[in-house]
TORFIRO-335915 format. One record per residue: residue number from 1; x, y, z of N, C-alpha, C in turn. Coordinates in steps of 0.2 Angstrom, whole numbers. Layout:
<rs>
R     i    n.px    n.py    n.pz   ca.px   ca.py   ca.pz    c.px    c.py    c.pz
R   NUM       X       Y       Z       X       Y       Z       X       Y       Z
...
</rs>
This chain:
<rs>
R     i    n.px    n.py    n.pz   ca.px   ca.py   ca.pz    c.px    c.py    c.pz
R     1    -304    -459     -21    -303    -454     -16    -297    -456     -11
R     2    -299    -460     -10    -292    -465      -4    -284    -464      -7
R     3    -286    -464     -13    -278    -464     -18    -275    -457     -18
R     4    -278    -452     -19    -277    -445     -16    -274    -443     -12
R     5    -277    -447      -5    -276    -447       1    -267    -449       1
R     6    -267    -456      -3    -261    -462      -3    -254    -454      -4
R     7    -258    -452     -12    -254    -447     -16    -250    -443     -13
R     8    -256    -437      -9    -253    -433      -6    -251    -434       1
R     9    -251    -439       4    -246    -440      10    -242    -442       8
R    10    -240    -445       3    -232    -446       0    -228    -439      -4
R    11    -232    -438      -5    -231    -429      -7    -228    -426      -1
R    12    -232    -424       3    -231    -422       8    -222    -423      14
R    13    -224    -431      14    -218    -434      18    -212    -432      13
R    14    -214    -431       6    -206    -433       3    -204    -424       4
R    15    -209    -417       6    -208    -414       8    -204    -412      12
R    16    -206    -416      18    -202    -416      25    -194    -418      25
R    17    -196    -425      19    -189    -427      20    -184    -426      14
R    18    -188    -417      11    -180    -414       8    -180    -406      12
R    19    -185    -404      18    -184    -401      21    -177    -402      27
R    20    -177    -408      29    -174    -410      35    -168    -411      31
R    21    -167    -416      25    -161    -416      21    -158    -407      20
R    22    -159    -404      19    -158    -396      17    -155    -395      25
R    23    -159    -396      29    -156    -391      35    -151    -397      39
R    24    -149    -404      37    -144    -407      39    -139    -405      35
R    25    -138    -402      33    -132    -401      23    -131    -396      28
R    26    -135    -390      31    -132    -385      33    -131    -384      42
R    27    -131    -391      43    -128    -391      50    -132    -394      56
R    28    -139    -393      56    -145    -392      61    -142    -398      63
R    29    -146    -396      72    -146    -400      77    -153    -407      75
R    30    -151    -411      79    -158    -417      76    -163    -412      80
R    31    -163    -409      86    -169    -406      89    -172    -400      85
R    32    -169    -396      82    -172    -393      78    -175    -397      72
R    33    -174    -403      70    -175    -407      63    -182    -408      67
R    34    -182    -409      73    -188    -414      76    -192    -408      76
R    35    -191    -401      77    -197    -395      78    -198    -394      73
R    36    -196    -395      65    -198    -391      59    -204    -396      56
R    37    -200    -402      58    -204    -408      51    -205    -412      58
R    38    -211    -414      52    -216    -421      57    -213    -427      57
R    39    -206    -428      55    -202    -435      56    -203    -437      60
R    40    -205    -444      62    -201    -446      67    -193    -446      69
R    41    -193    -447      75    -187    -447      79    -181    -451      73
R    42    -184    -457      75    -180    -462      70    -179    -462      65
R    43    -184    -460      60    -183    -458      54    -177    -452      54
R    44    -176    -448      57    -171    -441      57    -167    -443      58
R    45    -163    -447      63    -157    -450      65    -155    -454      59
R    46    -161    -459      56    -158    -463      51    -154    -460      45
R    47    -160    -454      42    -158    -448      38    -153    -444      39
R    48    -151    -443      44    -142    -439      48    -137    -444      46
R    49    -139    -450      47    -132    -456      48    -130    -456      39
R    50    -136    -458      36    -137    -458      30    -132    -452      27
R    51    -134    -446      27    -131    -443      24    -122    -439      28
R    52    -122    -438      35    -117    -437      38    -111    -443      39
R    53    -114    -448      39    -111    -453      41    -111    -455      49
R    54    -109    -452      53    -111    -451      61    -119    -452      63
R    55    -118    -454      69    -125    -450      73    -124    -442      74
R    56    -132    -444      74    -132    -434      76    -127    -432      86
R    57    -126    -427      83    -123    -424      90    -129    -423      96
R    58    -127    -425     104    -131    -425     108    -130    -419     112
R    59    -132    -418     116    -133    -411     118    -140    -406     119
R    60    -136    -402     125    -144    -398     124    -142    -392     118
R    61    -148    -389     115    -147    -382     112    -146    -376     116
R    62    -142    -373     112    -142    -365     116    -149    -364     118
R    63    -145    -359     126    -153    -355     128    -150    -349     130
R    64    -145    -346     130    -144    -341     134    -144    -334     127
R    65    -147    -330     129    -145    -323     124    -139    -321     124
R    66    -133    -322     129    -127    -320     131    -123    -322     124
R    67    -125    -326     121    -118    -328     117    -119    -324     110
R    68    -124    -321     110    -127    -317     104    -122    -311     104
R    69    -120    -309     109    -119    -304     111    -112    -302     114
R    70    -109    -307     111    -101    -307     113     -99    -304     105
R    71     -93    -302     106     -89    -298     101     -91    -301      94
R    72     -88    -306      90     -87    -310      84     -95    -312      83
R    73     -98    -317      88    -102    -322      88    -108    -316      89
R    74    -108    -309      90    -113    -305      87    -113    -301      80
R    75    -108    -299      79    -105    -297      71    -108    -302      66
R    76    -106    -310      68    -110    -315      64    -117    -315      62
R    77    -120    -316      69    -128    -317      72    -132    -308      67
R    78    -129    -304      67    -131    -298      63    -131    -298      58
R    79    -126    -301      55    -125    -301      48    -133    -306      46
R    80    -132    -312      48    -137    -316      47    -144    -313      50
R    81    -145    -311      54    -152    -306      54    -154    -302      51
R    82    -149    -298      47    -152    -295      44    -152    -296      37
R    83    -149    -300      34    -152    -305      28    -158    -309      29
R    84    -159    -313      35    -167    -317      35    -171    -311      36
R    85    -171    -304      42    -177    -297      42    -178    -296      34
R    86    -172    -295      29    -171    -292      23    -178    -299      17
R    87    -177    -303      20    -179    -309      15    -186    -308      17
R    88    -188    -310      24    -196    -309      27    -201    -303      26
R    89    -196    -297      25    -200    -290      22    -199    -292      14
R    90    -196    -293      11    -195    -289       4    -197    -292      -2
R    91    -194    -302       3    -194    -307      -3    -199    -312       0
R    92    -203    -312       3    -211    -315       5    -208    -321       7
R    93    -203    -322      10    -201    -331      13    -202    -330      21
R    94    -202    -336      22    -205    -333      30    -203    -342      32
R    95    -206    -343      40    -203    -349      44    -198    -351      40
R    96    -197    -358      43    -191    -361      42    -184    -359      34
R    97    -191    -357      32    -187    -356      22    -184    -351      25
R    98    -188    -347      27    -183    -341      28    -177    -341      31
R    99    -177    -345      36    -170    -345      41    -164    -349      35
R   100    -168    -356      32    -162    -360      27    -159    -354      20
R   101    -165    -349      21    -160    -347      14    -157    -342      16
R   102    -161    -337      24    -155    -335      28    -147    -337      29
R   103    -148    -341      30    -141    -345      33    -138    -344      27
R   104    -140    -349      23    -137    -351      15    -133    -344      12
R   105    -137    -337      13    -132    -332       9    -127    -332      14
R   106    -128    -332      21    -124    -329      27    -118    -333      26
R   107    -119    -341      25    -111    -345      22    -110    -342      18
R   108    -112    -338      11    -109    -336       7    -105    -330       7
R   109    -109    -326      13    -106    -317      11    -100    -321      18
R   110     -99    -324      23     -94    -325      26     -89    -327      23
R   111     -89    -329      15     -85    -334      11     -84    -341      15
R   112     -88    -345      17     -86    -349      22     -83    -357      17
R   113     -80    -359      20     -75    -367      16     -79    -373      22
R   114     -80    -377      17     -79    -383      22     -77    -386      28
R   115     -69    -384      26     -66    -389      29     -67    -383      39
R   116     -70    -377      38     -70    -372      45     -76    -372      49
R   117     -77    -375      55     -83    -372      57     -86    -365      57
R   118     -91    -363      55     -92    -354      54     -95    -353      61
R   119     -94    -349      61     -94    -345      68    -101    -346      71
R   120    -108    -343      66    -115    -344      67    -117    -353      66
R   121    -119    -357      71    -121    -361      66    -130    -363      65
R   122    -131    -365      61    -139    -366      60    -143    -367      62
R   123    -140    -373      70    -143    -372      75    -145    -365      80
R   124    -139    -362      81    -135    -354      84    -145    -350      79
R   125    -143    -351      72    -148    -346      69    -154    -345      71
R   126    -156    -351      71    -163    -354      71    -165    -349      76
R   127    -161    -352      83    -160    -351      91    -160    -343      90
R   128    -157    -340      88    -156    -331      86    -164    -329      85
R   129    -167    -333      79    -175    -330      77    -179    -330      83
R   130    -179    -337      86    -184    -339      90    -182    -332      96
R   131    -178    -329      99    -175    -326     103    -177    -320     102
R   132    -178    -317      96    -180    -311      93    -188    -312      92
R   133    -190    -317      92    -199    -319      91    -200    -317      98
R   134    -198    -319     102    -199    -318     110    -201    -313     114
R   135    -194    -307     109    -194    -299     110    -189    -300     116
R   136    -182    -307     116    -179    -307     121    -171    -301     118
R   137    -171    -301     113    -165    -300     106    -170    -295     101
R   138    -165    -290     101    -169    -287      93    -163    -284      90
R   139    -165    -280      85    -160    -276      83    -159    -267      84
R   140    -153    -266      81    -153    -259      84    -150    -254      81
R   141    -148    -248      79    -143    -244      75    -139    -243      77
R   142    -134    -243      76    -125    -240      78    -126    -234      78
R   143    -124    -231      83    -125    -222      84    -119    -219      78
R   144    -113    -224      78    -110    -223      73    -107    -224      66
R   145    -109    -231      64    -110    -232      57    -118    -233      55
R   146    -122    -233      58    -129    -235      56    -131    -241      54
R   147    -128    -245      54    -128    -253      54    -134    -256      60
R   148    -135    -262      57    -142    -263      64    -137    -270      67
R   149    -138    -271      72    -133    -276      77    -139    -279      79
R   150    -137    -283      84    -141    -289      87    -141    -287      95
R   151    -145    -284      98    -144    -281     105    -150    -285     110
R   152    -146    -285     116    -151    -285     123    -158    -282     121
R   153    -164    -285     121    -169    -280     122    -172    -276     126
R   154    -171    -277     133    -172    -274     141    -165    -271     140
R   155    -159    -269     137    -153    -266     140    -155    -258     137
R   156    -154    -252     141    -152    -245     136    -148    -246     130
R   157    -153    -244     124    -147    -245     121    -146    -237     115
R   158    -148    -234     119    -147    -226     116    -140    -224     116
R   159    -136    -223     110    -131    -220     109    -127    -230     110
R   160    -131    -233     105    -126    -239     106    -122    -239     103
R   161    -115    -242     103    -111    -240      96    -109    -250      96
R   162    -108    -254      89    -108    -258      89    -101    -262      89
R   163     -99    -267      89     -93    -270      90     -87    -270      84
R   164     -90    -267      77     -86    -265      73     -81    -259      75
R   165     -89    -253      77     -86    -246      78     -81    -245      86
R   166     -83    -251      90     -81    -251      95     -78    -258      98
R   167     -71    -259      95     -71    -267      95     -66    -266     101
R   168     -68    -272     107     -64    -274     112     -55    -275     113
R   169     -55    -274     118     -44    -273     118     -45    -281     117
R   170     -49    -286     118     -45    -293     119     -49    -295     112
R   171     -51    -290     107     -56    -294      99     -51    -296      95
R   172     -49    -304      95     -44    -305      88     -40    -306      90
R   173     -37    -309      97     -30    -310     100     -31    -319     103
R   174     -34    -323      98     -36    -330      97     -29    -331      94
R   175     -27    -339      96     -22    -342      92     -23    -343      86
R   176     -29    -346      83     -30    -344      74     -29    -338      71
R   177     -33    -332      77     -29    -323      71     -23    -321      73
R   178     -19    -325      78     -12    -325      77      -8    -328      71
R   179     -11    -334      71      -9    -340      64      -9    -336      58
R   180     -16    -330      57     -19    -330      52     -14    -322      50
R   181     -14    -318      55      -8    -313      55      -1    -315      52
R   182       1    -319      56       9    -324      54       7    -325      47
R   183       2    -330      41       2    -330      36       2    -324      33
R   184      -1    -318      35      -5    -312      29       5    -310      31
R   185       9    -310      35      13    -305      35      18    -308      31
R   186      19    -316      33      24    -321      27      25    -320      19
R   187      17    -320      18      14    -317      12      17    -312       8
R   188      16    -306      13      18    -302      10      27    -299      11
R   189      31    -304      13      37    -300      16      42    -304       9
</rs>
């Protein structure tokens, strides 16, 4: 009976430590590694070094809604929620799986490369659901494309129109989409 025991707490552990390997490969903070799985502290830091080479990054985690909700970094955050909402309704995955495989297509439909940091990051994601679990964030229709966005939940949002249909005089006036203008026009000339 003891050896059972032995079995599946080795089962188990080696669960945790391809859960924590999977959401380091996709960026997570060690404090999210430390809220999902039962590692210890030490263990996850060992596990980060191991595979990133570095220690983990220090810091606190996002806590403000505010960033959700800025031009770019909410166009991301929506994309990404509604893939994880689309996954939890349709494809029976739910906690943590759900957010990894969320994320996972979210780098794919952005085409995202290595060598960029992507606008959403794993941690940002995570932080997105718990946000929406809270009832602090939810989602909402564009009066004008129909598309669901990522909104204030205490703001009016009758007749919201989103940041595609409604994009800001300063969206896109970053020295990288200057760079990235300057190449598409080199390009083509």
């Amino acid at each position: 009976m003891e050896k059972t025991n032995i079995k599946k707490s080795l089962v188990a552990e080696s669960e945790q430590i391809q859960l924590a390997i999977q959401m380091i490969k996709l960026g997570a903070r060690l404090q999210l590694l430390e809220s999902q799985t039962n590692l210890s502290r030490e263990r996850l830091i060992k596990l980060y070094k191991e595979l990133k080479g570095v220690s983990p990054p220090k810091g606190m985690l996002p806590f403000s809604t505010d960033w959700f909700l800025t031009w770019q970094p909410n166009i991301h955050s929506s994309i990404f929620l509604n893939i994880y909402d689309y996954l939890v309704k349709y494809a029976g995955v739910k906690d943590i799986t759900a957010i990894i495989k969320a994320y996972s297509l979210y780098l794919q439909q952005i085409g995202h490369d290595s060598d960029a940091e992507p606008v959403l990051s794993m941690t940002r994601a995570w932080t997105l659901v718990r946000f929406v679990d809270s009832k602090m964030l939810k989602m909402h229709g564009c009066s004008c494309c129909g598309g669901k966005f990522v909104v204030n939940a205490y703001d009016l949002n009758q007749g919201y129109y989103c940041n595609l249909c409604h994009i800001p005089s300063r969206a896109g006036k970053t020295k990288k989409a200057k760079e990235l203008a300057y190449k598409l026009v080199s390009i083509a000339a």
